[in-house]
BAMARGU-284954 format. One line per field, with one value per residue (C-alpha): x, y negated, z negated; residue in one letter; chain. Coordinates in Angstrom, 3 decimals. Layout:
u = c(X  ...) .
v = c(Y  ...) .
w = c(Z  ...) .
type = c(A  ...) .
mol = c(A  ...) .
***
This chain:
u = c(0.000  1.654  0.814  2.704  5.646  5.236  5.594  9.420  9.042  7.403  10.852  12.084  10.183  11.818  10.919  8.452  10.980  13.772  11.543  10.670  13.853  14.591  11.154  12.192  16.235  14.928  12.267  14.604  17.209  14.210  13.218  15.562  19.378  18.510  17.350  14.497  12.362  8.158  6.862  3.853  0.557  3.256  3.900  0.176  -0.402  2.948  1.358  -1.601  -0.048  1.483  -1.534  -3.299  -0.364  -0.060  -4.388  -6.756  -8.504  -12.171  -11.047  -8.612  -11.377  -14.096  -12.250  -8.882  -7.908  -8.389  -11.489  -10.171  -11.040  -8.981  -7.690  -4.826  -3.761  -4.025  -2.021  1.051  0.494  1.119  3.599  5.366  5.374  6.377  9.413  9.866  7.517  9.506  9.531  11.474  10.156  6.626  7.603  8.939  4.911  3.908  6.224  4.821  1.523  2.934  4.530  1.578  -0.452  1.692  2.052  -2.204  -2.548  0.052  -1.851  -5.247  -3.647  -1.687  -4.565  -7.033  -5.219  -3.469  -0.749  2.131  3.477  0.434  0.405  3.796  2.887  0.210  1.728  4.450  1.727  0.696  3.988  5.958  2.597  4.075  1.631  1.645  5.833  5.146  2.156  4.915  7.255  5.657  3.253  0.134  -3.202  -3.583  -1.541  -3.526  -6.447  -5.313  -3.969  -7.490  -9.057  -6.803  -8.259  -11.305  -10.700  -9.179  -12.426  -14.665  -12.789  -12.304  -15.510  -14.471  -17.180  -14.905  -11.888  -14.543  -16.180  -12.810  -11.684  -14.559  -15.058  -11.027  -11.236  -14.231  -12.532  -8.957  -10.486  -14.376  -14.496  -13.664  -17.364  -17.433  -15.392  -18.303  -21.249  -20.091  -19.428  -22.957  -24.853  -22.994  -23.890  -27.125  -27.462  -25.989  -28.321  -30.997  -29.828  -28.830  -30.880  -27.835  -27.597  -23.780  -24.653  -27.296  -25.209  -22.580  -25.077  -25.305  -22.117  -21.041  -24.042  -22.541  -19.186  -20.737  -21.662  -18.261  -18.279  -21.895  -20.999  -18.334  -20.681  -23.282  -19.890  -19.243  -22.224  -20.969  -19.017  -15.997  -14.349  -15.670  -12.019  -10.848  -13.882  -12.824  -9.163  -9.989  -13.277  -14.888  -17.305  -19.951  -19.064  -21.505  -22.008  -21.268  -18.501  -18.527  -15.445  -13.898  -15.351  -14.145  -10.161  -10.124  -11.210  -8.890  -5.862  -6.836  -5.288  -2.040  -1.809  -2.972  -0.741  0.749  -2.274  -3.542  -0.485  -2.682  -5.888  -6.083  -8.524  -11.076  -13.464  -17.000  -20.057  -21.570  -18.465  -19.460  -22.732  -20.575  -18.244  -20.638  -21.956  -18.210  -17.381  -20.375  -19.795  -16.023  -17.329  -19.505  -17.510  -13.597  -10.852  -11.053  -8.776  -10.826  -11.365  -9.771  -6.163  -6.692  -7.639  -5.914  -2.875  -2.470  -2.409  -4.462  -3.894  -5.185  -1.999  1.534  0.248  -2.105  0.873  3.304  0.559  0.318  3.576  4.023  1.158  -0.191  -3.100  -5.418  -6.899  -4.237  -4.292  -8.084  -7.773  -5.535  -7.777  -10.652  -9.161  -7.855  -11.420  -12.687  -10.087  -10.276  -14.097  -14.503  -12.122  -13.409  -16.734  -15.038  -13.692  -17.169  -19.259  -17.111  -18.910  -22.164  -23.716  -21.235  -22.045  -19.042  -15.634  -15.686  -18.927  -17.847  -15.081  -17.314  -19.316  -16.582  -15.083  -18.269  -19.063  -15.536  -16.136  -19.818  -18.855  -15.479  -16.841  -18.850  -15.177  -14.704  -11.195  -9.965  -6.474  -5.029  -3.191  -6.748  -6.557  -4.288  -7.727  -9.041  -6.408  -6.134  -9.481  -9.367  -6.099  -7.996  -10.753  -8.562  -7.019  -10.130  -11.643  -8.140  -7.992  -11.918  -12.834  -14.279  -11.532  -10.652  -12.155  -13.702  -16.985  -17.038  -16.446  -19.080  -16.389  -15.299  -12.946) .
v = c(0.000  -3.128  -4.905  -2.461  -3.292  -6.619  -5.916  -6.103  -9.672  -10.176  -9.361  -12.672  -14.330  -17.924  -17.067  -20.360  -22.652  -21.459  -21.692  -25.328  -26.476  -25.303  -27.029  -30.254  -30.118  -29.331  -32.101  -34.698  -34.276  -34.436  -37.477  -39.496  -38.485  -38.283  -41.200  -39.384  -42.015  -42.336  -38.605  -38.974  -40.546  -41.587  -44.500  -45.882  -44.948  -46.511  -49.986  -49.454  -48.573  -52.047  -53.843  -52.243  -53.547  -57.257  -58.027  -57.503  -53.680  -55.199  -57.023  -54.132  -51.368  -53.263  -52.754  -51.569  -49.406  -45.678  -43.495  -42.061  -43.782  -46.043  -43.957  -42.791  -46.167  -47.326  -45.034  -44.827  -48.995  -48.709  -46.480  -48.731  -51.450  -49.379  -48.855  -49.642  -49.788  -47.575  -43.873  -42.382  -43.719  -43.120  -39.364  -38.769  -39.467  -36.511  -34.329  -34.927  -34.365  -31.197  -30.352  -30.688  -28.836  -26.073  -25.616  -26.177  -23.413  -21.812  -21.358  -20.449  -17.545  -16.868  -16.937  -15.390  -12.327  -10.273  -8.690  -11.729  -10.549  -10.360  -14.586  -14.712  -12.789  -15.332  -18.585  -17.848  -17.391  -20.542  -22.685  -21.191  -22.159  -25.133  -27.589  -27.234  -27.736  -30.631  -32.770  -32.133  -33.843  -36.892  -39.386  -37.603  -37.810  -34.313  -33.667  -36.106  -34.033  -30.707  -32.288  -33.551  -29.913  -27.696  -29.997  -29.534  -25.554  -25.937  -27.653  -25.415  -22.164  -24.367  -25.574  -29.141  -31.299  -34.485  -33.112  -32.242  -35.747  -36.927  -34.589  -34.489  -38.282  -38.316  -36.126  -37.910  -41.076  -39.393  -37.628  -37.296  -33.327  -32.369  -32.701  -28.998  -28.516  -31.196  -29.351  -25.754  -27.219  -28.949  -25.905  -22.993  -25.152  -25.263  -21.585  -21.180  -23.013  -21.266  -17.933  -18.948  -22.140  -23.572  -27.131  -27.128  -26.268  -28.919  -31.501  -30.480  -30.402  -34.168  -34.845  -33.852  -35.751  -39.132  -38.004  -38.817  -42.153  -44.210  -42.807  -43.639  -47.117  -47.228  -45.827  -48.582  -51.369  -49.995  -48.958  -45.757  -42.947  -45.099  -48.606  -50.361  -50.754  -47.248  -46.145  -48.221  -47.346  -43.630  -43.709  -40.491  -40.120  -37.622  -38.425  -36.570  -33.279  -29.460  -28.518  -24.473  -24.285  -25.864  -22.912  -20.445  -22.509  -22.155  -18.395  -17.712  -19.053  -17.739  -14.310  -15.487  -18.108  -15.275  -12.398  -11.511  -11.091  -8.002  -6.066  -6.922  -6.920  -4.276  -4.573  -1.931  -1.647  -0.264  0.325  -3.090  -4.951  -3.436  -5.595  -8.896  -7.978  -7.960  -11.065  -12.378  -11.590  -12.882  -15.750  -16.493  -15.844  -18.528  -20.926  -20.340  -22.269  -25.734  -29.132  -32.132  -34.661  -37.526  -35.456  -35.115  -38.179  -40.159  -38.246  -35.952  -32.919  -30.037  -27.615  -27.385  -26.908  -25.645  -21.859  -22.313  -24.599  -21.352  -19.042  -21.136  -21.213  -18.226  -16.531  -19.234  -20.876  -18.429  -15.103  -13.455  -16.425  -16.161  -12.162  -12.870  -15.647  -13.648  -10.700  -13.134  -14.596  -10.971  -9.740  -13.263  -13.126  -9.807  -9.796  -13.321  -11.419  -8.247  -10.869  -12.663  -9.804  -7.870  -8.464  -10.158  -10.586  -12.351  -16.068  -17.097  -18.074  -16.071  -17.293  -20.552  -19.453  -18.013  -21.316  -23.557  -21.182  -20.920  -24.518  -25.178  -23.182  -24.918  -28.107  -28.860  -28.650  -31.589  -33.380  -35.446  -33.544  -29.953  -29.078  -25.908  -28.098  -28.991  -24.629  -25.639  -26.710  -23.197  -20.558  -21.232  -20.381  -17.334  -16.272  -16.487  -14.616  -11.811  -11.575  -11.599  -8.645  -6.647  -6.224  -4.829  -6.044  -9.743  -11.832  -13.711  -16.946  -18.971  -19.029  -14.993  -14.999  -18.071  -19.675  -23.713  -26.303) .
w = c(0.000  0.853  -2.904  -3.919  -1.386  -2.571  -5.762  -5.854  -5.312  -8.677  -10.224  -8.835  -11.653  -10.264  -6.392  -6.414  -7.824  -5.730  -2.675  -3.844  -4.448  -0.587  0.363  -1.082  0.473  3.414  3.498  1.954  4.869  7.361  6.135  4.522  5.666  9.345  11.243  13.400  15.214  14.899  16.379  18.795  16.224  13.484  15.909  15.495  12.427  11.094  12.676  10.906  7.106  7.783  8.784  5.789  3.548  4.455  4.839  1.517  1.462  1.746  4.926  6.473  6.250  8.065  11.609  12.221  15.639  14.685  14.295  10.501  7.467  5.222  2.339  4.003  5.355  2.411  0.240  2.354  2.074  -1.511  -1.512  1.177  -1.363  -4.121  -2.012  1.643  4.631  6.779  7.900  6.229  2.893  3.721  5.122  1.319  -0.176  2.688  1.008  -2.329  -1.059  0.124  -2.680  -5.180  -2.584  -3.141  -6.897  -6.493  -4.568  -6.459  -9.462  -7.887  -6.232  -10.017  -11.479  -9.376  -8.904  -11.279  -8.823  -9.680  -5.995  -3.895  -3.903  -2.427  0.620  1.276  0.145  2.670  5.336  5.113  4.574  7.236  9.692  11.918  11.571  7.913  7.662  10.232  8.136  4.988  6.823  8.889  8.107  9.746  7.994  7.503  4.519  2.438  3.733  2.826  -0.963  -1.705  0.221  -2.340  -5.355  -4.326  -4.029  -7.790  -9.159  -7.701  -9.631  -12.417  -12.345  -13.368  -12.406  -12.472  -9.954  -7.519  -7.667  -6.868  -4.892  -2.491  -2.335  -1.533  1.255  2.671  2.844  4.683  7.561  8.407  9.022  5.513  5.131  5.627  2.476  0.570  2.173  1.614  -2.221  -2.639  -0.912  -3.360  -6.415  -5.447  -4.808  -8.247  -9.491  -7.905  -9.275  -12.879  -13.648  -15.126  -15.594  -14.768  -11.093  -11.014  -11.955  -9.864  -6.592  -7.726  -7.940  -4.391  -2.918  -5.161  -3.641  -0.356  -0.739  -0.360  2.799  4.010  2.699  5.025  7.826  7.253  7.431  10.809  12.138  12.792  11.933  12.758  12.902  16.321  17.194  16.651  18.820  21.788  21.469  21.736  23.518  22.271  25.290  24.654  20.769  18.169  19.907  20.217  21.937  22.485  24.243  20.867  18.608  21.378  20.438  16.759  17.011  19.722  18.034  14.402  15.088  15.863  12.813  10.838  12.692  8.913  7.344  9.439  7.395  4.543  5.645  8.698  11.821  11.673  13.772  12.266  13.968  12.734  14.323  17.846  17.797  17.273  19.980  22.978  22.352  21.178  24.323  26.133  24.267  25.682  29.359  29.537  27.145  27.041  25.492  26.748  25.463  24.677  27.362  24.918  24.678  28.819  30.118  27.504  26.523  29.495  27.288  28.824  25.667  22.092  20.665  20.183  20.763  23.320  25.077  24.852  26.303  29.160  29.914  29.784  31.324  33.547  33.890  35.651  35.187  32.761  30.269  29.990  29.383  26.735  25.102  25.502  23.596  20.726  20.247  20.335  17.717  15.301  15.580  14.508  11.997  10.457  10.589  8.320  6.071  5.795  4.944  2.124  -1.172  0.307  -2.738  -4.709  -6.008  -7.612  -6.114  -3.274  -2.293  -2.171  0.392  2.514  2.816  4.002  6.266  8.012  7.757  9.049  12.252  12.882  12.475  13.360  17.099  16.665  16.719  19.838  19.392  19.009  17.915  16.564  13.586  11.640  11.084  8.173  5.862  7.063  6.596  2.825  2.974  4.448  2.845  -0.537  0.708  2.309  -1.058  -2.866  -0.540  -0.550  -4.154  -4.093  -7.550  -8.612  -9.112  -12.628  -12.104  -14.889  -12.655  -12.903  -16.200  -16.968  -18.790  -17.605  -18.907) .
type = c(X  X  X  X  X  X  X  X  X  X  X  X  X  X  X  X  X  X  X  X  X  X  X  X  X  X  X  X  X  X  X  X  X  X  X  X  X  X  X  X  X  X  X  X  X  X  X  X  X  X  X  X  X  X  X  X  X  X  X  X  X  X  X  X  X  X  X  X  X  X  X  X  X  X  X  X  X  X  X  X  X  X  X  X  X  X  X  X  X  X  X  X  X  X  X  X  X  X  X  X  X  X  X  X  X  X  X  X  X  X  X  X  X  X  X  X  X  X  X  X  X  X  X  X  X  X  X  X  X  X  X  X  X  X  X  X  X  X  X  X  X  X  X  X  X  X  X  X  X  X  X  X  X  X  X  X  X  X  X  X  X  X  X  X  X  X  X  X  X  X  X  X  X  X  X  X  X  X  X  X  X  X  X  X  X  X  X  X  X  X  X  X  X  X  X  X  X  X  X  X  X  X  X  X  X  X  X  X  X  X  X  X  X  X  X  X  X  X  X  X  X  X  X  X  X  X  X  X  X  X  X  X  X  X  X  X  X  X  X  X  X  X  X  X  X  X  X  X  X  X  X  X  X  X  X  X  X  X  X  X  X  X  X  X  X  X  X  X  X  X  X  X  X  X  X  X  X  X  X  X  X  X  X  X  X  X  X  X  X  X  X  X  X  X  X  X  X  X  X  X  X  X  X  X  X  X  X  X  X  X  X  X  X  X  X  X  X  X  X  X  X  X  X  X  X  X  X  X  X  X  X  X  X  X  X  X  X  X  X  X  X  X  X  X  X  X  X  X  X  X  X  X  X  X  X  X  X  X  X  X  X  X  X  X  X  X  X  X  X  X  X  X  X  X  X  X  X  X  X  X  X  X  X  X  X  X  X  X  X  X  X  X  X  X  X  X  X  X  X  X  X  X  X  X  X) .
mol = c(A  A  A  A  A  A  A  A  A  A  A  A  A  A  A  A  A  A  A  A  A  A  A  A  A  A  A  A  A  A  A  A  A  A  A  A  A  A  A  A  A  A  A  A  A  A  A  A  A  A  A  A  A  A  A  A  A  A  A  A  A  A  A  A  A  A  A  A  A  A  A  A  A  A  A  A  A  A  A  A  A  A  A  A  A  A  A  A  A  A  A  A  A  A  A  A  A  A  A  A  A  A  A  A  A  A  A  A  A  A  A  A  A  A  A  A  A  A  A  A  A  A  A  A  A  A  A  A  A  A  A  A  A  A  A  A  A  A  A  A  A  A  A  A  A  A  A  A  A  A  A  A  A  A  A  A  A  A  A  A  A  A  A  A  A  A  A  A  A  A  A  A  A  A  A  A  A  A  A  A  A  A  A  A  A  A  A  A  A  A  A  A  A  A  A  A  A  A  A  A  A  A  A  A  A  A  A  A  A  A  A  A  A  A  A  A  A  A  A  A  A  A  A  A  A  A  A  A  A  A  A  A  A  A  A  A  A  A  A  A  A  A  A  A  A  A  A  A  A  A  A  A  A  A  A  A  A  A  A  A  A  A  A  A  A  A  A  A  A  A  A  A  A  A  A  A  A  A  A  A  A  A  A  A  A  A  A  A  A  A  A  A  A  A  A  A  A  A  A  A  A  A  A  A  A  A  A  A  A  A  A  A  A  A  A  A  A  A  A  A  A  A  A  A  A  A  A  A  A  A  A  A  A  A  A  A  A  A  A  A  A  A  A  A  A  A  A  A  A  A  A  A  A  A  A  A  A  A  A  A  A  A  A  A  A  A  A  A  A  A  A  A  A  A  A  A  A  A  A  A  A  A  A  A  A  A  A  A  A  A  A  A  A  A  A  A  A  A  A  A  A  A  A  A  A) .
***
């Protein structure tokens, strides 16, 4: 069995501060001893961290050129005072974020599951994932997102009502889509609820809908779901919509993320999994893989994303390439599905998983935009749930026990 492989690596009792220690090296010569100039969106965003830091907050949030909203800007404009308002001093507040997001995650897995080498197998999953090593070391949005997703992920198995306020309303206000993370939170407290009648649960359903509201405010200021300026700078087209072919790209990819994790968690194919892959693969005929018309008409990139750029090249882009695809969406669609239905009646923690990885995948193509890096709020997700299904008992969370702090 491979917890049992992976035992030996509990003997390293200081494997997560040696790794760390490496982490931090590694990012402190990315960021501060090498002068690397602004990569790709840093440029932009790096112009708008400075506008954010020399015009007051109340005036800088009502329109500013990009379709995110303010907290982010406004963070790294702190921290750009605190310090300096350059690069390589903002890069070193991403690899905090990082950093915290780690030892977070850390002690969910530590404490969720009592095989002390089991969570080292899937932390490593995640931090050697490119896009994950890449928002640690550049001033991209999506580490902010992913520190406030993880808190969020801690508050709900901790059941502290306060962290999730925060932690949801923080999210909100860094990037739009973690709304999945809010409305998977909000809907499994009011199951709870449901199921228990216990007051914590309704309180907590209020609390995510209160988290909402700083961004709604925001909303009303710019009579949308984004600055006016940001909107014309990136012209959205179609906007507020379903885009299939974007489902079809986060399944597709998934597998290949998540390659690792079928050592752990093995494909097999039941008789239940045959009914999703006929209409999995009905599904991929009619809508394949397809890049968002923004990234093509604006940035002249026809992919979703580092590993849909290598298959490409390396394959083509014809009949072979779509095989391929086609296959991967059959294999990570099936597979999410295995993941999904293990332990169907549970309400606790696991629950709670299941509910923002499917609200993930049904409303993340809504985005004008589709790119394989926004997988790193979703394979923590599904690396806890793997881990929750593998060891095939209900996991030591507070909210199993019916214990809080």
């Amino acid at each position: 069995m491979l917890l049992a492989r992976l035992g030996v690596l509990s003997k390293h009792k200081s494997f997560l501060w040696i790794f760390l220690g490496l982490f931090l090296v590694l990012g402190l010569i990315f960021t501060q001893f090498f002068s690397i100039s602004a990569y790709h969106d840093e440029r932009h965003f790096l112009e708008n961290i400075i506008y954010f830091s020399q015009t007051p907050f109340l005036t800088a949030i009502k329109d500013y050129p990009e379709v995110t909203p303010p907290l982010f800007y406004s963070s790294y404009a702190i921290w750009g005072k605190i310090g300096e308002l350059n690069l390589p001093w903002l890069r070193s507040l991403s690899l905090l974020f990082s950093i915290s997001s780690i030892l977070i995650l850390t002690r969910i897995f530590k404490w969720e599951f009592s095989d002390s080498g089991s969570w080292k197998f899937f932390l490593l999953i995640l931090l050697f994932n490119p896009y994950f090593l890449g928002s640690s070391f550049l001033v991209y949005t999506d580490i902010l997102a992913f520190f406030f997703l993880v808190l969020l992920i801690y508050g709900i198995n901790r059941k502290i009502l306060w962290l999730i306020l925060i932690a949801s309303m923080g999210g909100l206000l860094t990037r739009q889509y973690l709304v999945f993370a809010s409305l998977a939170a909000g809907i499994w407290m009011m199951i709870n609820y449901y199921r228990s009648r216990d007051s914590f649960y309704l309180i907590g359903s209020l609390v995510t809908l209160i988290s909402t509201f700083p961004i709604l405010w925001l909303f009303k200021i710019w009579g949308g779901f984004a600055p006016v300026s940001g909107l014309e700078k990136w012209n959205p087209g179609d906007g507020f919509a379903f885009h299939p072919g974007y489902f079809s790209g986060y399944i597709a990819v998934l597998p290949i993320y998540l390659c690792p994790l079928f050592l752990f968690k093995p494909l097999v194919l039941k008789r239940r999994q045959v009914f999703i892959l006929i209409p999995a693969l009905v599904w991929y005929l009619i809508f394949p893989v397809q890049a968002s018309d923004v990234a093509k008409e604006q940035l002249g990139i026809e992919t979703i994303g580092w590993m849909h750029k290598v298959l490409k090249m390396g394959l083509g882009d014809g009949l072979m390439l779509e095989i391929v695809l086609g296959t991967l969406f059959c294999l990570g669609a099936i597979w999410i599905s295995q993941i999904i239905w293990v332990s169907g009646k549970d309400t606790g923690f696991g629950l709670f998983l299941k509910l923002a990885i499917l609200a993930f995948l049904f409303i993340m193509p809504f985005s004008y935009q589709v790119w394989e890096k926004y997988l790193i709020s979703l394979i923590p997700l599904i690396l806890l749930l793997a881990a929750y299904s593998a060891t095939e008992r209900s996991p030591r969370s507070s909210i199993a026990q019916g214990q809080g702090e």
